[in-house]
Every structure is written in C-alpha cells, then in structure tokens.
C-alpha positions as CSV (number, residue, x, y, z in Angstrom):
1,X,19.4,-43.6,25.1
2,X,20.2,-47.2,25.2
3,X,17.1,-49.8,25.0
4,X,17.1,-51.6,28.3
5,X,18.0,-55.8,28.0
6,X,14.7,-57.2,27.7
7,X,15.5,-60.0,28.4
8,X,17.4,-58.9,31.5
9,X,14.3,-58.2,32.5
10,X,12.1,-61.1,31.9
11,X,14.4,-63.5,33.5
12,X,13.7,-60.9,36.6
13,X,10.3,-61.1,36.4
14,X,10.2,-64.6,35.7
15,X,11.9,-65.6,39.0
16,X,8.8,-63.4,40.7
17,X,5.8,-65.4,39.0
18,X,4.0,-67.6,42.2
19,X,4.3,-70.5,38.7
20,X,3.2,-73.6,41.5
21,X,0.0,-71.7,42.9
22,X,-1.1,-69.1,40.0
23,X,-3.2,-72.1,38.6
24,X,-4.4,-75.2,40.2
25,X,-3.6,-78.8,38.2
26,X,-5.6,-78.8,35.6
27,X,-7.9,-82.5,34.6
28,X,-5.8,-84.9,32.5
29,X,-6.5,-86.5,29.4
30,X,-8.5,-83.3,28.6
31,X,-9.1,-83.9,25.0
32,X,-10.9,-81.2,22.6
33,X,-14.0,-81.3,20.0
34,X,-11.5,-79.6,17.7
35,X,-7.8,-78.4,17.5
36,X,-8.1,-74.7,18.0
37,X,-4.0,-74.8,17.2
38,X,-5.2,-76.1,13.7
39,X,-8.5,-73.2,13.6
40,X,-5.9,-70.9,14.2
41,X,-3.3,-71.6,12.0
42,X,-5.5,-72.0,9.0
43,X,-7.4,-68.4,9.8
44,X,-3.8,-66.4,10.4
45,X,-1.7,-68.2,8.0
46,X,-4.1,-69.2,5.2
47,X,-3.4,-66.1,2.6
48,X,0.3,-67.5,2.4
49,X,-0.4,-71.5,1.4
50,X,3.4,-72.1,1.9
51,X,3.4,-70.2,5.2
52,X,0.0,-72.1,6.2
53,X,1.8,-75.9,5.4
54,X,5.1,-75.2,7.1
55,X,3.7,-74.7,10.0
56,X,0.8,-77.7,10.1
57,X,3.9,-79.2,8.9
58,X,5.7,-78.4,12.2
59,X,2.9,-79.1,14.1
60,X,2.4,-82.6,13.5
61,X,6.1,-83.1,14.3
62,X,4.6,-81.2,17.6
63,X,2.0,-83.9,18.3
64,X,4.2,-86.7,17.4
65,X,6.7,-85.6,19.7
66,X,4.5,-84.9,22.3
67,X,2.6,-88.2,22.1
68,X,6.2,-89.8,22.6
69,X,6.6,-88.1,25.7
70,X,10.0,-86.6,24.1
71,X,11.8,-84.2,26.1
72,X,11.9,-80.3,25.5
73,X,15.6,-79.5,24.1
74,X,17.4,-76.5,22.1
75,X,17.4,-79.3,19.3
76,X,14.0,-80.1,19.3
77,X,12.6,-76.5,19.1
78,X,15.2,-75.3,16.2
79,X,13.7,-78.0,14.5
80,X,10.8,-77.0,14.5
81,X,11.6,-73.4,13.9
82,X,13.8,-74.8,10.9
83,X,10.1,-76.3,9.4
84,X,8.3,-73.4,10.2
85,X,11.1,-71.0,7.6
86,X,12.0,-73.3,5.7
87,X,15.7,-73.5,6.7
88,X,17.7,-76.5,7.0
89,X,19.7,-75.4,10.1
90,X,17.9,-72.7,12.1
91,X,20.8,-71.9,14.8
92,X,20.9,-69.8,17.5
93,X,20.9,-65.6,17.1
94,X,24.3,-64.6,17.4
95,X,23.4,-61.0,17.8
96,X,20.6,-58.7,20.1
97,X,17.0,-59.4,19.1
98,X,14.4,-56.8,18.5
99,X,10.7,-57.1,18.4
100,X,7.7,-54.1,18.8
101,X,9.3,-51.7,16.4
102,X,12.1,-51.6,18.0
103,X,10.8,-50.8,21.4
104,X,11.6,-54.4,23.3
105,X,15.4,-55.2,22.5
106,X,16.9,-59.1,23.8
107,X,20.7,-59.2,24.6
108,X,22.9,-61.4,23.9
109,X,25.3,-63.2,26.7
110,X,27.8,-66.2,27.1
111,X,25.2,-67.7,29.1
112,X,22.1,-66.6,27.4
113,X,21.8,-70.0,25.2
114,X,22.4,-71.8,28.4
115,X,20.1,-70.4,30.2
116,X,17.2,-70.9,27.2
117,X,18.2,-74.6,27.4
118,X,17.4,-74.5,31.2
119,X,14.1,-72.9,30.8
120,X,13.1,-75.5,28.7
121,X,14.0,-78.1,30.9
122,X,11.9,-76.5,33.6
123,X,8.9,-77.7,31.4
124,X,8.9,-81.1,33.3
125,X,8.4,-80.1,36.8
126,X,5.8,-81.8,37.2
127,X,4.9,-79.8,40.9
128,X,3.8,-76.5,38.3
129,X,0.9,-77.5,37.2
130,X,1.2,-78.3,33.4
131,X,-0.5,-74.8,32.3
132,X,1.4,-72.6,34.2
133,X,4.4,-74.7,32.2
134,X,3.2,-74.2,29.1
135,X,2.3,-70.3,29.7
136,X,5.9,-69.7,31.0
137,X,7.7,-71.5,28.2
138,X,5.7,-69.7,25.4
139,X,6.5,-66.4,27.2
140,X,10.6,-67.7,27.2
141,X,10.8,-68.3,23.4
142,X,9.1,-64.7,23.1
143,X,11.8,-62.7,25.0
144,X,14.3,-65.0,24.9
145,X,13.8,-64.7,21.2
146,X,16.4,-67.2,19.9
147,X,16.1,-67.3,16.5
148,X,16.2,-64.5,13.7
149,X,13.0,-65.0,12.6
150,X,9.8,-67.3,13.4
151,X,9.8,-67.1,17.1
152,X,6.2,-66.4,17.6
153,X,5.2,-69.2,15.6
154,X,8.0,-71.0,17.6
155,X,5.9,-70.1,21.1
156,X,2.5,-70.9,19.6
157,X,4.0,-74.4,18.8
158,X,5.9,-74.9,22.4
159,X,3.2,-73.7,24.1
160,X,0.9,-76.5,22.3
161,X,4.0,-79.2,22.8
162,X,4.0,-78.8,26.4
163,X,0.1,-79.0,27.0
164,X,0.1,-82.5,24.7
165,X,2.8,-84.0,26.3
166,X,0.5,-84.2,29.0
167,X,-3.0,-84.5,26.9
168,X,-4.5,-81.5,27.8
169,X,-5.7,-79.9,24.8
170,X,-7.2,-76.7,23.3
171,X,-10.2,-75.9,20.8
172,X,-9.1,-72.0,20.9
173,X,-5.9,-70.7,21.0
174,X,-6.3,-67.0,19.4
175,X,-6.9,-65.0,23.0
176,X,-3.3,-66.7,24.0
177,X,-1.4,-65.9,20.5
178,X,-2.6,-62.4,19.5
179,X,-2.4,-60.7,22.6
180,X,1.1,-58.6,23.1
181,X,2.9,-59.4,26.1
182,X,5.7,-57.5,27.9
183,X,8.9,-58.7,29.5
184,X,8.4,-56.4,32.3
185,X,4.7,-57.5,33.1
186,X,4.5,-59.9,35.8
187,X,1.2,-59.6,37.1
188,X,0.6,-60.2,32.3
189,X,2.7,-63.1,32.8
190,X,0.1,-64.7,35.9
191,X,-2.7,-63.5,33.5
192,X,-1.9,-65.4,30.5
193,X,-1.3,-68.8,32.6
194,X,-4.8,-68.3,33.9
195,X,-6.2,-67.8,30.5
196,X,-4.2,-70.7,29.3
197,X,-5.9,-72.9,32.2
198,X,-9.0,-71.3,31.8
199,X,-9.3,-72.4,28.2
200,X,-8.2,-75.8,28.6
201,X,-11.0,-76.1,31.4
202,X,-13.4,-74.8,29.0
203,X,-11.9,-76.7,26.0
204,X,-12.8,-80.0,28.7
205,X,-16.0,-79.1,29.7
206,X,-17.2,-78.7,26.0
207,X,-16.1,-82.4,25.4
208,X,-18.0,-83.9,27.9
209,X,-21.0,-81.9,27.0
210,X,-20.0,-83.2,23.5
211,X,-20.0,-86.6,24.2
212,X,-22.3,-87.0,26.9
213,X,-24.3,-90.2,27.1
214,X,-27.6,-89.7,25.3
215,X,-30.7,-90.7,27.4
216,X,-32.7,-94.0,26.3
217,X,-36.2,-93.5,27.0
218,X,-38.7,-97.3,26.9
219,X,-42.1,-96.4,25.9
220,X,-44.6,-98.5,27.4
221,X,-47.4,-99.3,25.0
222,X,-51.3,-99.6,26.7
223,X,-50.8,-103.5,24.4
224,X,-47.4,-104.1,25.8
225,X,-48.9,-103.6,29.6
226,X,-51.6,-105.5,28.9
227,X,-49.7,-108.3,27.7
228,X,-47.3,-107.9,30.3
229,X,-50.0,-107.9,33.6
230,X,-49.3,-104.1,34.1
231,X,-49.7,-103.5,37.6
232,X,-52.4,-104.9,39.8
C-alpha cells in the first residue's frame, strides 16, 4: 500500500488551524534571562563539537537577520540549512521526503517549492499573532521537509527567527523541539502554538521577576531623629 502524501495532508490541515484566535498577541520586546535556543543546542548537540558549532554558527546568522528585520525567503532558510551541514549549496529535494521510519512520506509537486516560498511569506502577517507564526512555520519546514537532510534543525532555527524578528524571546525551547508532531493533527498543530505562547509568556514573566526594582529601605536612627526634631 502506497504511503499517503504527507504533505497533502498538512497543507489540509493547515488551512483548518483558527492561526488569528488560537493565541492572543503576545507582549513585545519580551526579552529572556537566558537563550533557551543556546541551552538547547549545547545539551542535544554537545557530544558532536562540529555538529554543536554549525549550528550556534547558524544561529547567530539567525539573530543577525532577525535584528535586521530581514524578510523570510527560500534563500535565507537554505542558508542556514547550508551552515547547519556543512554544504555550500543546500538546494531544494528533488525527490519524496521521508521521516518516522518511513511512516510519514512528503511528495514532491511542480508547485510544492512554490508553495514552501508562500508559507514563509505568511510569516509577516502581522494580524496572527507572532507565536501562532512562528508555530506554523516550524511545523511547514517539518512536513514540507525541503531539504535532504537537517530540517529539524532547520525548524528549530525558523521557529526562533520568526519570534526575534519581533523580540519575543525564549529561555526554554526543549518542550517545542522534542515532541513529535503529525501532519494530520490539527487540534497538535493549535497545541504546539499555545505552548510556544505559553513559553514566551513565561520566558517574560521570569525577566521582570529578574530584573525587578529592588526596594531601598532609610533607616531612621533614635540620633538622626533627634537631630532632625522627630515629631512633636
């Protein structure tokens, strides 16, 4: 029997996905105590030193870009998954992607770069609030799958690119990267927008608590009071 097209699928399911009202806007500049994109990386890619500096290497073309306010193309993102193997040209698949041992298979159409390019242009509607964006587009280099190799990586970085852009940041990103997600799963899809938003409202609360004001207290000496006329 014939492995249905995945990716068929997703672009089903991703026209279903309430993106606008899922999440509201999150607060913006939400800055972190700590990059949890950095945490990560250097916990799941720190055996493999090589592995481990392409991507930080990626990354900081990530947060350069994104402080530039550069636009999300096909260019930009087979850039990065050039860094992240260590390719000079990473182009486009030019044959059906698999992924889960075989159990999730991605076609391959006339339109289907096309279509990839539009998805990432979707990133700047600025009526979705940002982490809905930022969930969808790490779920469309997943089952879009564009590259032979290195798109996981690739979504962990878009995903982080399309947050920045905007200054909303993370201090954990783990729940978001390790958990498999399904093409088919629409109801997955709302989840892991709301645990992208979630996080960043976390990731914003802890840096106000963080940086909070600390309380001067004046101490009123007995000698001071006296010299003063304390209170008659």
């Amino acid at each position: 029997m014939t492995t249905p097209d995945h990716l068929a699928v997703w672009q089903r399911v991703r026209d279903t996905v309430g993106w606008r009202d899922v999440v509201p806007h999150p607060e913006a500049p939400a800055p972190a105590v700590r990059d949890g994109f950095v945490d990560f990386a250097c916990r799941f890619a720190g055996r493999d030193p090589q592995r481990l500096n392409r991507l930080l290497t990626a990354y900081d073309d990530v947060r350069l870009e994104a402080a530039a306010g550069a636009d999300l193309t096909p260019d930009l993102v087979a850039r990065w998954n050039g860094i992240i193997r260590g390719v000079p040209v990473a182009a486009f698949r030019r044959a059906p992607a698999y992924a889960k041992n075989g159990r999730e298979r991605y076609g391959l159409h006339n339109d289907t770069e096309h279509r990839f390019a539009s998805c990432l242009a979707e990133t700047t509607d600025r009526e979705t609030p940002v982490t809905a964006r930022a969930g969808r587009a790490y779920l469309d280099v997943a089952f879009f799958h564009p590259y032979d190799d290195g798109n996981g990586r690739l979504a962990g970085l878009v995903l982080q690119f399309v947050l920045l852009r905007e200054r909303v940041e993370l201090d954990e990103v783990a729940p978001i990267l390790t958990t498999v997600r399904r093409a088919d799963d629409a109801d997955g899809a709302a989840d892991l927008t709301r645990l992208v938003h979630g996080i960043a409202t976390a990731t914003h609360r802890r840096w106000l608590r963080a940086n909070r004001p600390t309380r001067q207290f004046v101490v009123h000496s007995a000698v001071s009071d006296a010299a003063g006329g304390g209170n008659s």
